[in-house]
N, C-alpha and C positions, 0 to 999 in steps of 0.2 A: 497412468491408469486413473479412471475420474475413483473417488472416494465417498462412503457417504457415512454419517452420522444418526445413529439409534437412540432419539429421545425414550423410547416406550419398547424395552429389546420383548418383554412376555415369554411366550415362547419359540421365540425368535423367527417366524413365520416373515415377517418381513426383510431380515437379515440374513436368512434362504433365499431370498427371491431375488433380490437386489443381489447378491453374492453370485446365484444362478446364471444374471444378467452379465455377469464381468466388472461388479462394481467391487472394490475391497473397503471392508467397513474396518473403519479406525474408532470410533468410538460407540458405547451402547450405554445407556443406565435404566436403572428401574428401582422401585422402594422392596421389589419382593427381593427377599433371600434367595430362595432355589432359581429361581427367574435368573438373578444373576448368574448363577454356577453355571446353567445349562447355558446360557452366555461362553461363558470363559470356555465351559468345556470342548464348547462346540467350535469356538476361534478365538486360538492361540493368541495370537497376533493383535485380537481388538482390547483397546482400553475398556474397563466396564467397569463400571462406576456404581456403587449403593446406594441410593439415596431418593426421598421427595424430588420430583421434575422442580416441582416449585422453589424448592430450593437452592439450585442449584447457577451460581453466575456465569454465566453462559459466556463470561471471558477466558474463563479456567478448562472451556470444553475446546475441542480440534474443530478447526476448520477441516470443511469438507467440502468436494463441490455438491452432493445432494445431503440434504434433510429428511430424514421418511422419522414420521411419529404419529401415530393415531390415537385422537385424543377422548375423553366420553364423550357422550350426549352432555346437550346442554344442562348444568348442574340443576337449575332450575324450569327443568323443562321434563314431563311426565318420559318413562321410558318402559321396556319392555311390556309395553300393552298396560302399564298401571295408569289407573287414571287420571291420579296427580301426582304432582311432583315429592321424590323423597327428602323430606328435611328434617331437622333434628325434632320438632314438633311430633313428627310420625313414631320416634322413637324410645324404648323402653328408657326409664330413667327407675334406679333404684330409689332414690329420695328425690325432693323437690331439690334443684341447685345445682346436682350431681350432674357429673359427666355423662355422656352415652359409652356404654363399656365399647372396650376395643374394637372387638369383632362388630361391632354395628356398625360403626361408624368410622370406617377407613377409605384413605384417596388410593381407588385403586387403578388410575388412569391420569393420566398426563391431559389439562383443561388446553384448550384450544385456543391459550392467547402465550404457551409457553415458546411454541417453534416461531413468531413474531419473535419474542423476544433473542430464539437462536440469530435470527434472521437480519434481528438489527443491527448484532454484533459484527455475522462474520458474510452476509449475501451471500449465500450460494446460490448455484447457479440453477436452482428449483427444490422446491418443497413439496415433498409426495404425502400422501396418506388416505386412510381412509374410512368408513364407520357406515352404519345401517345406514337407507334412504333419509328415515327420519332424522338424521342430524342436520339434511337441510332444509323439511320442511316441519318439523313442531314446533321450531323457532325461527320463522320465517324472518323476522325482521333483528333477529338478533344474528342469524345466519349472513344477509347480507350486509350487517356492517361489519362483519367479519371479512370480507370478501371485498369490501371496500378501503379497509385498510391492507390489506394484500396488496391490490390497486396504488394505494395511496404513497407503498414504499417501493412502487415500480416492478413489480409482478403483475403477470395474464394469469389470472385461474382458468385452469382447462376441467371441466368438469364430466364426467362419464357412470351412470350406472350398469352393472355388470352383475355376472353370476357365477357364482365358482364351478355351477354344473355346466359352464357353456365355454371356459375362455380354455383355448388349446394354445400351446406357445412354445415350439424348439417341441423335444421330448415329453414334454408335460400335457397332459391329455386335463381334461374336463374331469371334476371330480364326483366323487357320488355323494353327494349332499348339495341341496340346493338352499343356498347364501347367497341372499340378494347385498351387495354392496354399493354404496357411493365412493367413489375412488377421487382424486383430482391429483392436479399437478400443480403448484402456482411456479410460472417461470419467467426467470428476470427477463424485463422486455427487450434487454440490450441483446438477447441472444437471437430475436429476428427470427425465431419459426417457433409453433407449435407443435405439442406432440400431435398425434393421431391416437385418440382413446375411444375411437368406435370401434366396438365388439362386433366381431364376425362372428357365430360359432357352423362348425358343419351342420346341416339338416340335410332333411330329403325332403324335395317337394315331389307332389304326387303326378304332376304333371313333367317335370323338368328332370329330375334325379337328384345325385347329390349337389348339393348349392351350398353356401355360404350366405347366412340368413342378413337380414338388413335388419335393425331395431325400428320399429312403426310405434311412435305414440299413439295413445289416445288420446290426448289432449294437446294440440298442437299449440298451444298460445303460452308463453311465459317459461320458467326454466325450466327443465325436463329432467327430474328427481323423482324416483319413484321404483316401484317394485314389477319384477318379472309376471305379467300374466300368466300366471301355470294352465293348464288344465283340470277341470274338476276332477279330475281322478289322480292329482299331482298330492302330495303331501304340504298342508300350509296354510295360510288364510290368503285369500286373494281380494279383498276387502279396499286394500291399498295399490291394488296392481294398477302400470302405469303403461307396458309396451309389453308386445312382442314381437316375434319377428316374422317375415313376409321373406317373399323369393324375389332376388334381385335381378331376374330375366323380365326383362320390358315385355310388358301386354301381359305376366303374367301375376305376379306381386302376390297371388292370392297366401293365406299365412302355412308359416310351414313351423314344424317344431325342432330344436334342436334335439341333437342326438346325444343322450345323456346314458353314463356307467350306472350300474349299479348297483347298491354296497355291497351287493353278496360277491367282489372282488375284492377287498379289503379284509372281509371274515374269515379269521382264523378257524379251521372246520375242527382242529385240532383240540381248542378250551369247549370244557365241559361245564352244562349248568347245573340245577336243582330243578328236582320237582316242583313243578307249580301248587301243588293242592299241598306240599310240605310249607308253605309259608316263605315268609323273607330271610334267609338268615343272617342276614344284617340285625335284623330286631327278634333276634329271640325264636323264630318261626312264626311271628306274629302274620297272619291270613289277609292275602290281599285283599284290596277292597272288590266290591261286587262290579262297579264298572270295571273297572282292568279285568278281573275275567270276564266280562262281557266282549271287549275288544278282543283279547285270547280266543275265546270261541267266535266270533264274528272273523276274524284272521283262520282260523282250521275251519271252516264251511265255506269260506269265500276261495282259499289256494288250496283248498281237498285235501289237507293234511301234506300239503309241501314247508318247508321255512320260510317264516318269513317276519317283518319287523314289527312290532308293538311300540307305539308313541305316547308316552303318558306325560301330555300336555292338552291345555285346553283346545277341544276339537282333533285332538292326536285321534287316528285308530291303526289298522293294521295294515303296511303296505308290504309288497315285494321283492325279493333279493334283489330281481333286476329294475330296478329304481333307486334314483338318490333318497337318504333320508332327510328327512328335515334338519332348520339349525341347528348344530353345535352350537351350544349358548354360552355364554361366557360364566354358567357355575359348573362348567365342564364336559356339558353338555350328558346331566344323568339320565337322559327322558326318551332312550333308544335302548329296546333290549331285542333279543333274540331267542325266538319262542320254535320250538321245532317240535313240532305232534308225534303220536305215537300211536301203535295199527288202532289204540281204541279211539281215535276223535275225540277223546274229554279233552276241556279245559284242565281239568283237577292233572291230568299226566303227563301235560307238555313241559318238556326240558326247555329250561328258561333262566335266561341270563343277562345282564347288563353288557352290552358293548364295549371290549375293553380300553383299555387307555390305549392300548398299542393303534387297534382297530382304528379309533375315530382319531388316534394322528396319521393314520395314512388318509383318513375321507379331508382331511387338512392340507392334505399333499405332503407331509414329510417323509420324507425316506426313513426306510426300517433302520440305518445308523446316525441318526438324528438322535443326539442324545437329550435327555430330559430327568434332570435333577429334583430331589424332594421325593416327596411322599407320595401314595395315591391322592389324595387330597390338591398337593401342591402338582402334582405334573395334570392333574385333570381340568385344574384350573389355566394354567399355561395352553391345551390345547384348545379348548374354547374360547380363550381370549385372543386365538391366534389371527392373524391375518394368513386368508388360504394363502398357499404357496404360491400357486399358478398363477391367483391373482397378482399377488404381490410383483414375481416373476413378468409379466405380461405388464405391467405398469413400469415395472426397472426398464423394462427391454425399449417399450416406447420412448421414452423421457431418454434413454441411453441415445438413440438416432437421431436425436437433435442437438444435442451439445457438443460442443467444438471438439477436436481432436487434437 
């Protein structure tokens, strides 16, 4: 049975997928606490280790035949939409000399030179992972010397962008949230084939039926990294978008859109919110701001007093059960609620709620016995730091069909 190794186990999103695939993982670590437990909890059987990635002598780790670890954005490279890059200069200091207190200043991700170092030790026979588009284009030239020492110790990086609302694999269906990822594979070159990491997802073209979409750049020249063109009526910024997809019936190509879930299959109809015009009751009943109800009432005029999702992120407004939501972000993704009107159409009386942990690890793909250790805090962070299932799942499965039996 091939085996793989969990640099960065999170909330184990990756060690589901790979597991899904027929892979049995032997070893996992991570610096969080509860990150570990939901580790342990969830398999028996794998070693899980506490500790800095960084620290740890990757002599003392299991061989495995794959590697999967996904590591941040480049440390010195601007990230979610900030301008510039965070450094300890950005950061609160109580006096001049002083440390950055804890909470600001923690490694909360495995850097992208640690599975080289798994690699030199023990060659497996591919290394998986994965992270936003931008990890290979804000640092373009630090990206490809990265990629040139992959090269250099006799790996093919296979590289693929994908979307967790699009990839279907065995039983696992496309999920409802659209997460654009950069996936790869890098695989020893003595093993003489490549994966296949071209996304098919089902669509329907208007001409042909249902089809199996083909990915169409827009810019056909140089490496092809970049984000799903949505639809303006899709939830997202499409600012960065790089492809979609076309019908792969000759003479007809013309674009077709995947068929996507969702959330309102995920949504527990069962948890109950608060009154919107009662305030937060996280802060006291403190009154939301004037935009958020704005978005609230723009959501009950636009779906006639049906449910539907509130996104309180910049350019967020109100989509529909039957659409994915936006990212899960990696602070747990708090910027998804659930707003349900009432016979009066006010904002002030719509039943309104945050999406719960449970909720947005199913839009994650983990199954309802997918255990997840820690606090609200801690299991919230795990979900959004997750690698989707399906993805993950759908990357095991390719990279599985090529390695020796």
């Amino acid at each position: 049975m091939h085996t793989s190794a969990h640099l960065f186990t999170g909330g184990c999103g990756d060690v589901r997928g790979f597991a899904n695939a027929g892979f049995a993982p032997v070893f996992g670590a991570n610096h969080h606490p509860a990150s570990v437990r939901t580790a342990r909890a969830n398999w028996s059987g794998m070693h899980v280790r506490e500790a800095d990635i960084q620290t740890i002598d990757m002599r003392t780790v299991p061989k495995a035949t794959v590697l999967v670890g996904s590591p941040i954005c480049w440390e010195s490279t601007p990230s979610g939409g900030n301008a510039s890059a965070r450094t300890q200069d950005t950061l609160d200091f109580d006096e001049p000399g002083d440390k950055p207190r804890r909470s600001e200043w923690t490694q909360t991700r495995i850097t992208a030179w640690e599975p080289i170092r798994y690699a030199e030790v023990h060659r497996p026979l591919a290394y998986c992972g994965e992270n936003v588009p931008g990890f290979g284009t804000r640092n373009r030239a630090l990206f490809d010397a990265w990629l040139k020492v992959w090269e250099a110790m006799g790996y093919v990086p296979v590289l693929a962008c994908v979307n967790a609302a699009h990839i279907r694999v065995g039983d696992l269906g496309p999920l409802p949230q659209y997460r654009d990822r950069l996936v790869w594979a890098m695989v020893r070159k003595d093993i003489g084939r490549l994966p296949d990491l071209r996304p098919r997802p089902d669509a329907m073209c208007p001409d042909c039926g249902p089809v199996q979409g083909i990915q169409h750049w827009t810019n056909l020249r140089g490496r092809r990294v970049g984000s799903y063109n949505r639809k303006a009526s899709a939830p997202g910024p499409g600012r960065h978008s790089s492809y979609f997809y076309v019908c792969p019936t000759p003479r007809c190509h013309q674009r077709v859109e995947p068929i996507v879930p969702g959330i309102g299959e995920v949504i527990d109809r069962t948890v109950r919110g608060h009154r919107f015009g009662d305030g937060r009751p996280d802060r006291k009943s403190t009154p939301y701001g004037e935009q958020t109800r704005r978005r609230v009432q723009s959501g009950i005029d636009l779906f006639r007093g049906k449910p539907f999702i509130v996104t309180l992120r910049r350019n967020g407004r109100a989509t529909p059960l039957d659409e994915p939501i936006g990212t899960l972000t990696a602070q747990g993704g708090g910027h998804h609620y659930l707003a349900r009107p009432t016979d009066s159409l006010k904002a002030e009386d719509v039943e309104y709620r945050p999406l719960t942990v449970e909720e947005k690890a199913r839009a994650q793909g983990f199954p309802d016995h997918h255990v997840l250790e820690g606090d609200g805090p801690d299991r919230r962070l795990q979900v959004g730091n997750a690698v989707p299932v399906n993805v993950a799942t759908w990357l095991a499965t390719r990279v599985k069909e090529i390695l020796p039996t």
